[in-house]
BALOBA-1460 file (C-alpha; in Angstrom, 3 decimals):
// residues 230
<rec num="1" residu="x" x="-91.687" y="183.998" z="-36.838"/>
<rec num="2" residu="x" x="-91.089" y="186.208" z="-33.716"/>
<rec num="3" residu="x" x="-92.073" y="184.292" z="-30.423"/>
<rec num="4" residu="x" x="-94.614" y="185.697" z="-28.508"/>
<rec num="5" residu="x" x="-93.678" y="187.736" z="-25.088"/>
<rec num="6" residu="x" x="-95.646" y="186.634" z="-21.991"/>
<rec num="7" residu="x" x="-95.415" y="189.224" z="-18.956"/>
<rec num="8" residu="x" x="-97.036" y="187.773" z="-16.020"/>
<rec num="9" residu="x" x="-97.769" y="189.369" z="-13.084"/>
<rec num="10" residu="x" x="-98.980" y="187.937" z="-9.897"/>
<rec num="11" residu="x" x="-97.446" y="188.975" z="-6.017"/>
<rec num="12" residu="x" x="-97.910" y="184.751" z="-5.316"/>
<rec num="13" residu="x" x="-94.537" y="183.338" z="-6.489"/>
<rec num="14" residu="x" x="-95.978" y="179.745" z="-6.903"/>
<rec num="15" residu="x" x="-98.243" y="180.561" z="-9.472"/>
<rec num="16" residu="x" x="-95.921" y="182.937" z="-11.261"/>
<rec num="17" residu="x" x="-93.452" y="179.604" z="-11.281"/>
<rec num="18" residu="x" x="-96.151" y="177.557" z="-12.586"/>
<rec num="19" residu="x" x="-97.766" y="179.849" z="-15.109"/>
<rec num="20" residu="x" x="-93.902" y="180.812" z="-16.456"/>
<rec num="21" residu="x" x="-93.298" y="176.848" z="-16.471"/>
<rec num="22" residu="x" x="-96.075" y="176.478" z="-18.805"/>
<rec num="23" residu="x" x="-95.936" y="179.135" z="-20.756"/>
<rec num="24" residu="x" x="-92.261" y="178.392" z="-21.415"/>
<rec num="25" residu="x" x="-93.021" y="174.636" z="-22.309"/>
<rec num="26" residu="x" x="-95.239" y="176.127" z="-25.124"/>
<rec num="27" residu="x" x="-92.191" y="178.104" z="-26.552"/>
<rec num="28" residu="x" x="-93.070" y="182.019" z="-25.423"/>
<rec num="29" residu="x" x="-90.537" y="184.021" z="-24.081"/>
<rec num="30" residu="x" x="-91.707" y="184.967" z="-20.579"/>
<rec num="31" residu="x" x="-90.834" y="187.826" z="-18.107"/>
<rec num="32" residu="x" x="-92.044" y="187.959" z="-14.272"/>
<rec num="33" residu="x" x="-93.099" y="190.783" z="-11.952"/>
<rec num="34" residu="x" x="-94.491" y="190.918" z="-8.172"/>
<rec num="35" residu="x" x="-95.987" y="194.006" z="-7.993"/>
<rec num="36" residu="x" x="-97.963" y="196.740" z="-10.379"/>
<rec num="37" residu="x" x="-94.776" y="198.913" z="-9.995"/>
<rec num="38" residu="x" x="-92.764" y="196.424" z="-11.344"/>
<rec num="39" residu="x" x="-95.416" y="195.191" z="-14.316"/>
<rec num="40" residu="x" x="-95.402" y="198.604" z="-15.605"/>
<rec num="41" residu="x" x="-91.794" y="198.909" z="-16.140"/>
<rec num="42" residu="x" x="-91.528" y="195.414" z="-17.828"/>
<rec num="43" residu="x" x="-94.056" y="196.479" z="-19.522"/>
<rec num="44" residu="x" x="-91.780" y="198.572" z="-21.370"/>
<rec num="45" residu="x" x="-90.307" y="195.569" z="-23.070"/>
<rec num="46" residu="x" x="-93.559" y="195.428" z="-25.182"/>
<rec num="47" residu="x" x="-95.040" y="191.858" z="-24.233"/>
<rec num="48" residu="x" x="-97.815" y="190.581" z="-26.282"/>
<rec num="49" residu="x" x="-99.756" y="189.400" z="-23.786"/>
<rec num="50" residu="x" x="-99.830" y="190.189" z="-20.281"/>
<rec num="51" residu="x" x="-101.369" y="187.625" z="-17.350"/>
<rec num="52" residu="x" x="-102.681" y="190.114" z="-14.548"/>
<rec num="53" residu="x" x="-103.232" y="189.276" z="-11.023"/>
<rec num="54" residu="x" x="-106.172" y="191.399" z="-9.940"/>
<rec num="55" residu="x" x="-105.556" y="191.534" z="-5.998"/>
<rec num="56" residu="x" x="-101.825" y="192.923" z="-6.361"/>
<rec num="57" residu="x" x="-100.000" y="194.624" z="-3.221"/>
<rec num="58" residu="x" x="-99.864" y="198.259" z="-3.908"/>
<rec num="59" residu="x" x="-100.669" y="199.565" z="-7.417"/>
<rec num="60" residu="x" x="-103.935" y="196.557" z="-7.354"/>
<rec num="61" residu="x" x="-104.336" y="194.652" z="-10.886"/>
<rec num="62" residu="x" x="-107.075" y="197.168" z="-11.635"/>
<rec num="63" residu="x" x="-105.076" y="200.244" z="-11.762"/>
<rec num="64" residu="x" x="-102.488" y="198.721" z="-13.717"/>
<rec num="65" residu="x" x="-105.127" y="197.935" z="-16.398"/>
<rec num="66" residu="x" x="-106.214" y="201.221" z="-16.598"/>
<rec num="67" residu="x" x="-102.753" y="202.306" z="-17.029"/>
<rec num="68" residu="x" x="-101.866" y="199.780" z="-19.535"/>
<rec num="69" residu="x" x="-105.002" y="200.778" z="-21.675"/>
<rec num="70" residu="x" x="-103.501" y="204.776" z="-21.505"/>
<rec num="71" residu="x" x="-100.415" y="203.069" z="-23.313"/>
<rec num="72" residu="x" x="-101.728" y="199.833" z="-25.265"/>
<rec num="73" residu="x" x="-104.219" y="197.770" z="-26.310"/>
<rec num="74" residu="x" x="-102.234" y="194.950" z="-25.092"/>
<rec num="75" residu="x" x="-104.220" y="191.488" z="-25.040"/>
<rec num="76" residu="x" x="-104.946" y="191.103" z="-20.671"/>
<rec num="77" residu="x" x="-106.113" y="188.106" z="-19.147"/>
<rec num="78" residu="x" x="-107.101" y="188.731" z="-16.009"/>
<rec num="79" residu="x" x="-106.574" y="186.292" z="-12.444"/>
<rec num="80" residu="x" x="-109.353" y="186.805" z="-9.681"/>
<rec num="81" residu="x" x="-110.199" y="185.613" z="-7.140"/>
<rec num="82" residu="x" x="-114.174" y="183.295" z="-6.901"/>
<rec num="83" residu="x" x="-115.142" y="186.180" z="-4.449"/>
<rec num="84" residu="x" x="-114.091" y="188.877" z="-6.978"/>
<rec num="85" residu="x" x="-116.963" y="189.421" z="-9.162"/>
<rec num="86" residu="x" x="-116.933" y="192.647" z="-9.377"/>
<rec num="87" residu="x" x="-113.366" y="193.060" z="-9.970"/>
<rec num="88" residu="x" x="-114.264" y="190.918" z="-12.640"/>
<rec num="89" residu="x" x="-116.582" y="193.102" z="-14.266"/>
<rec num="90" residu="x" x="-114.569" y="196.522" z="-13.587"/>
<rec num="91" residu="x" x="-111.896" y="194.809" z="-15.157"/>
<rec num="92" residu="x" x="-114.076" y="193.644" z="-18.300"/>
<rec num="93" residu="x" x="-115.084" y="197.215" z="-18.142"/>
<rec num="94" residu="x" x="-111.491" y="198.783" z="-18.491"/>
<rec num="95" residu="x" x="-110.929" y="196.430" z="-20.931"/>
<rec num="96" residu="x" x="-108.972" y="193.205" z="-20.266"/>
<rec num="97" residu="x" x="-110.000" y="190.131" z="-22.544"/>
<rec num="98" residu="x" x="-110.360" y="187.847" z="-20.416"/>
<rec num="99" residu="x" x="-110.562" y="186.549" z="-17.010"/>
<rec num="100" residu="x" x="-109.628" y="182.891" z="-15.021"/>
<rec num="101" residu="x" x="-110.593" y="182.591" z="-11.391"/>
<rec num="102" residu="x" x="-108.474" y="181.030" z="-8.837"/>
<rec num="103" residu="x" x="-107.558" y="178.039" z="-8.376"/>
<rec num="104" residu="x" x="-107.262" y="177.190" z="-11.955"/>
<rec num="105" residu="x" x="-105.919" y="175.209" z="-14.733"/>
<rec num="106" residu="x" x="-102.595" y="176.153" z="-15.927"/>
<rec num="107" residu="x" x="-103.766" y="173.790" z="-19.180"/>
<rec num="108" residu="x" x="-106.704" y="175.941" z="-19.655"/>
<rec num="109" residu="x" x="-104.952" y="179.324" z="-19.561"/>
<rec num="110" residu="x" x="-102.663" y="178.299" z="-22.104"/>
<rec num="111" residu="x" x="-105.757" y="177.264" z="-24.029"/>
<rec num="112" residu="x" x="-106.540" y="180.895" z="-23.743"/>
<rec num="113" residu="x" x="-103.502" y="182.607" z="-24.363"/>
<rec num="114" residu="x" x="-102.770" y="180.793" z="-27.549"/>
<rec num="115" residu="x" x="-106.624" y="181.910" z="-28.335"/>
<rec num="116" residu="x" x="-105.904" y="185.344" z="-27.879"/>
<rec num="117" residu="x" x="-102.825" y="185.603" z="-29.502"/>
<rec num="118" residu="x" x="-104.135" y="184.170" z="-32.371"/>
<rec num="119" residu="x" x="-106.657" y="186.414" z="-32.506"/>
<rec num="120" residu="x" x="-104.277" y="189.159" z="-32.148"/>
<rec num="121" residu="x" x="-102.052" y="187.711" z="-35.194"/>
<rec num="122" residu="x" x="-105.327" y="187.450" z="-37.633"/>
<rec num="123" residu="x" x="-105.449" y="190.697" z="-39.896"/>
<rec num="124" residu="x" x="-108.132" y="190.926" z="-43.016"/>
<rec num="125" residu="x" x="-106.976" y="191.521" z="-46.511"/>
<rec num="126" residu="x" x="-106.601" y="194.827" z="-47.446"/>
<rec num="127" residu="x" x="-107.951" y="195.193" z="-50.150"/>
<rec num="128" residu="x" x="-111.617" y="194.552" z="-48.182"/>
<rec num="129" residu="x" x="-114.378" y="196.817" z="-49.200"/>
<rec num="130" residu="x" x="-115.830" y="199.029" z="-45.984"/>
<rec num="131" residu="x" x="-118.712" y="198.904" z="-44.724"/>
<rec num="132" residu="x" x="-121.327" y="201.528" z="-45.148"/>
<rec num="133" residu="x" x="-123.961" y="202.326" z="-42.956"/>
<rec num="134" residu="x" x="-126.123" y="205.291" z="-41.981"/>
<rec num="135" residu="x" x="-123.497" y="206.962" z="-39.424"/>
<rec num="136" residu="x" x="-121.203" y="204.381" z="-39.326"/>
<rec num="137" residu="x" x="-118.403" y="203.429" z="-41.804"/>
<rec num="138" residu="x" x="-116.163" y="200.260" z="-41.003"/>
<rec num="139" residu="x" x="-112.777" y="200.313" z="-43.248"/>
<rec num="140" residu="x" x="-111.988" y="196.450" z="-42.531"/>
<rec num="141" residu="x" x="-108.841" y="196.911" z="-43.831"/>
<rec num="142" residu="x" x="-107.335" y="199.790" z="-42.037"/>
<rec num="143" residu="x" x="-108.902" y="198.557" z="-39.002"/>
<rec num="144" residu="x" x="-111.094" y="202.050" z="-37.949"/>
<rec num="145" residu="x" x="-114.626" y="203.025" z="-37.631"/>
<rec num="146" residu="x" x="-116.440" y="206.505" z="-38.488"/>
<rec num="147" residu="x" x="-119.385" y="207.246" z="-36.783"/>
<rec num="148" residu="x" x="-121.426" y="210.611" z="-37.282"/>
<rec num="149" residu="x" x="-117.743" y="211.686" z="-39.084"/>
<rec num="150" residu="x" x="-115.895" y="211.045" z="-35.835"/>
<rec num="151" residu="x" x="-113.410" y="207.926" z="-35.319"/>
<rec num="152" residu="x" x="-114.028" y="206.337" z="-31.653"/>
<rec num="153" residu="x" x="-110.605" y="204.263" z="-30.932"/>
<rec num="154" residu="x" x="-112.133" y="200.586" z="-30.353"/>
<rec num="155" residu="x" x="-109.719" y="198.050" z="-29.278"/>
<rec num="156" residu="x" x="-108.978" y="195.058" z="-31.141"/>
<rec num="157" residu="x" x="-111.903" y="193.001" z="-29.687"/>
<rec num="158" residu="x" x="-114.362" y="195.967" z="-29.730"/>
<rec num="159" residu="x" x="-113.361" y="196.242" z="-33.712"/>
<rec num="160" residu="x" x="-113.854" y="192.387" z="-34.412"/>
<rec num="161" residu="x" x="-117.087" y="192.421" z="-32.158"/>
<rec num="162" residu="x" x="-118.271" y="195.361" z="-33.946"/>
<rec num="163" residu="x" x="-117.281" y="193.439" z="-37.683"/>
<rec num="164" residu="x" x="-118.953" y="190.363" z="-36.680"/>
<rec num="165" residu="x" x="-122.227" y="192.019" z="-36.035"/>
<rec num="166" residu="x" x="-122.058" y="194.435" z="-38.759"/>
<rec num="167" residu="x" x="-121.315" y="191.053" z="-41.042"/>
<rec num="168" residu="x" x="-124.779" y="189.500" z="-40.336"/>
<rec num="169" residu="x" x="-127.094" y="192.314" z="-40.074"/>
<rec num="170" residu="x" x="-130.785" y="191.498" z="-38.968"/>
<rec num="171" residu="x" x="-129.431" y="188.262" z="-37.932"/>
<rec num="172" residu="x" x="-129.421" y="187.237" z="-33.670"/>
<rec num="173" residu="x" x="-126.458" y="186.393" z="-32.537"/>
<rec num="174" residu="x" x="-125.996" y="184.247" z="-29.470"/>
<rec num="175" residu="x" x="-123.324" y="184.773" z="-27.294"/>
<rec num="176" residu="x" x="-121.881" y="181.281" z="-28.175"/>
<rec num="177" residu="x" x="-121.706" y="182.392" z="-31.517"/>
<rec num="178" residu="x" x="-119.909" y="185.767" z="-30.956"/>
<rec num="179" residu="x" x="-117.238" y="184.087" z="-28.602"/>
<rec num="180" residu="x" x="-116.537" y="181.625" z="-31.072"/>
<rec num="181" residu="x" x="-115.796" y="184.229" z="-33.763"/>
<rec num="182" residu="x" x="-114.074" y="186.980" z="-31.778"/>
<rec num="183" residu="x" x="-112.315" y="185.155" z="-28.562"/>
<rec num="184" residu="x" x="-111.978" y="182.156" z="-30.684"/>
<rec num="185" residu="x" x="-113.836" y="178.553" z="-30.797"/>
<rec num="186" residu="x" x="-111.565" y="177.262" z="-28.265"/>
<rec num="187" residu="x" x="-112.834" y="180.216" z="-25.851"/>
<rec num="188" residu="x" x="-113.637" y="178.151" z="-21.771"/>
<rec num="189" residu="x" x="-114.616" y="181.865" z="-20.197"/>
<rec num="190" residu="x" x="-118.072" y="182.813" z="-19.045"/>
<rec num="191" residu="x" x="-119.893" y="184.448" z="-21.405"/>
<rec num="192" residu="x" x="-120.905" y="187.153" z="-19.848"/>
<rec num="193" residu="x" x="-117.552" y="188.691" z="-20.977"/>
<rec num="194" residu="x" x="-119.430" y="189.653" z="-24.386"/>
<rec num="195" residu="x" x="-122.113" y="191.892" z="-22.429"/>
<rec num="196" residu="x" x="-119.253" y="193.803" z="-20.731"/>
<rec num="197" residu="x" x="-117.733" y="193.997" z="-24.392"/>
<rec num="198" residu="x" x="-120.815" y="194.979" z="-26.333"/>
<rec num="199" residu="x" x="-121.320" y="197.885" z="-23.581"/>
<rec num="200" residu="x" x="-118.101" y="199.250" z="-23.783"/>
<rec num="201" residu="x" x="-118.482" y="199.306" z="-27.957"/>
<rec num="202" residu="x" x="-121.898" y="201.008" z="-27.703"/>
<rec num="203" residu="x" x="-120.215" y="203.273" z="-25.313"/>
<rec num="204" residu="x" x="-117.543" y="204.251" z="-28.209"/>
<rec num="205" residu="x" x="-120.058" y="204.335" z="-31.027"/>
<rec num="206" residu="x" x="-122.393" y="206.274" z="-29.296"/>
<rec num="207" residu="x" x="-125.545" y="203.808" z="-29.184"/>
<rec num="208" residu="x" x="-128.121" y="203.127" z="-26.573"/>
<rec num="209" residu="x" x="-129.080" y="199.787" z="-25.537"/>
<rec num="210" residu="x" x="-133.110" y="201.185" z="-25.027"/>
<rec num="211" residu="x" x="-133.160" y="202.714" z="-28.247"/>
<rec num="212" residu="x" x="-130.715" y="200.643" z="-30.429"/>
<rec num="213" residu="x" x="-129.399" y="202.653" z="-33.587"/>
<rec num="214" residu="x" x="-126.540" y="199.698" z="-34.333"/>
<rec num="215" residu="x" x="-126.384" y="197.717" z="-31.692"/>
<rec num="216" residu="x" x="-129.792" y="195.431" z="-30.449"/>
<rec num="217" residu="x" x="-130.155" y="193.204" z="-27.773"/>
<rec num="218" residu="x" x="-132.118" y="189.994" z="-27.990"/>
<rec num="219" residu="x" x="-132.715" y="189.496" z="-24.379"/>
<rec num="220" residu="x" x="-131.721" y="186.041" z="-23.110"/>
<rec num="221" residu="x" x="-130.228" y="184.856" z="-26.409"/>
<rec num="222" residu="x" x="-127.735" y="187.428" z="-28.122"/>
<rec num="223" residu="x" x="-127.471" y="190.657" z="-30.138"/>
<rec num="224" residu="x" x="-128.036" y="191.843" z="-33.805"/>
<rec num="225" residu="x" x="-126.656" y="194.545" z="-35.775"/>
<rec num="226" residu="x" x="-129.672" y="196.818" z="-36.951"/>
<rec num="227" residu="x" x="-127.749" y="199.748" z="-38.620"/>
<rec num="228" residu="x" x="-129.240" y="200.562" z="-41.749"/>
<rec num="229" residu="x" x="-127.593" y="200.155" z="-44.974"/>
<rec num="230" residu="x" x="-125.805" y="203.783" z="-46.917"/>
């Protein structure tokens, strides 16, 4: 099996040596960059998971997201700052997967990571039946979605969020519930992470959160898929 790539990318070289330490004791292969200038052309080397500070020098953590995301759907845990919540959430927004403020645990991340890229890894069978809703048509096994005849490009997390509502339909979901089935049981982050997620999906399939046609909230607990059976 190939080993996994880490790129991480923080201007602080004590945490880069103590993230690479880490990441190297669990067997990935791991390259290092200072700056955003520097993370994008690594980024060539096609990592499989890239460790982003937000509050680079230069090109800031942000920007390089948003480039990444032009190129990739990369898995991106973010690093922010406690005073950077709404870093956090643009971040979320451009679509990282995840987030660890500073200080943290260099244990936890690697919690994380392996998470993620295990995640990643999983693929259905493909032989899965799709499934069929008014609007909205969700091929499991080739991994797309059809929505009013149109195919919005979800990223890997938007696609499993999307199957794991459109599994249980009528049913409440908590946000407990969706981390452990899309980020994974052994998911630490806040979960506020699946609110920025959820908006971004409803974004790409076209749905509004005050008049729900896939999508519902259940405010202060979860959501449930309320698409309607083809």
């Amino acid at each position: 099996m190939r080993t996994a790539k880490i790129l991480i990318v923080d201007d602080e070289p004590k945490i880069r040596r103590i993230v690479s330490s880490y990441m190297a004791d669990e067997g990935y292969d791991v390259a290092e960059a200072h700056d955003g200038e520097t993370a994008l052309e690594l980024f060539d080397a096609d990592p499989d998971l890239v460790i982003l500070d937000v509050g680079l020098p230069g090109i800031d953590g942000i920007e390089v997201l948003r480039r990444l995301r032009t190129r990739s759907d990369v898995p991106v845990i973010l690093l922010t700052a406690r005073a950077e919540e709404t870093d956090r959430l643009i971040g979320l927004s451009v679509g990282a997967d995840d987030y660890v403020t500073k200080p943290f645990s260099a244990r936890e991340l690697v919690l994380r990571v392996k998470a993620i890229l295990r995640r990643a890894a999983s693929t259905p069978s493909e032989d899965t039946e799709a499934m069929r809703f008014d609007g909205l048509v969700i091929d499991t096994g080739a991994r797309t979605v059809e929505v009013d005849g149109t195919e919005p490009e979800l990223t890997p997390l938007e696609f499993d969020l999307l199957i794991a509502l459109a599994g249980s339909p009528g049913r409440v979901l908590t946000r407990r519930q969706l981390l452990d089935q899309v980020w994974g049981w052994d998911f630490y982050g806040d979960e506020r992470v699946v609110d920025v997620h959820v908006r971004n999906l409803r974004a790409k399939i076209g749905d509004d959160a005050t008049d729900p046609r896939f999508v519902a909230t259940a405010r202060g607990v979860g959501y449930k898929f309320v698409g309607e059976r083809a």
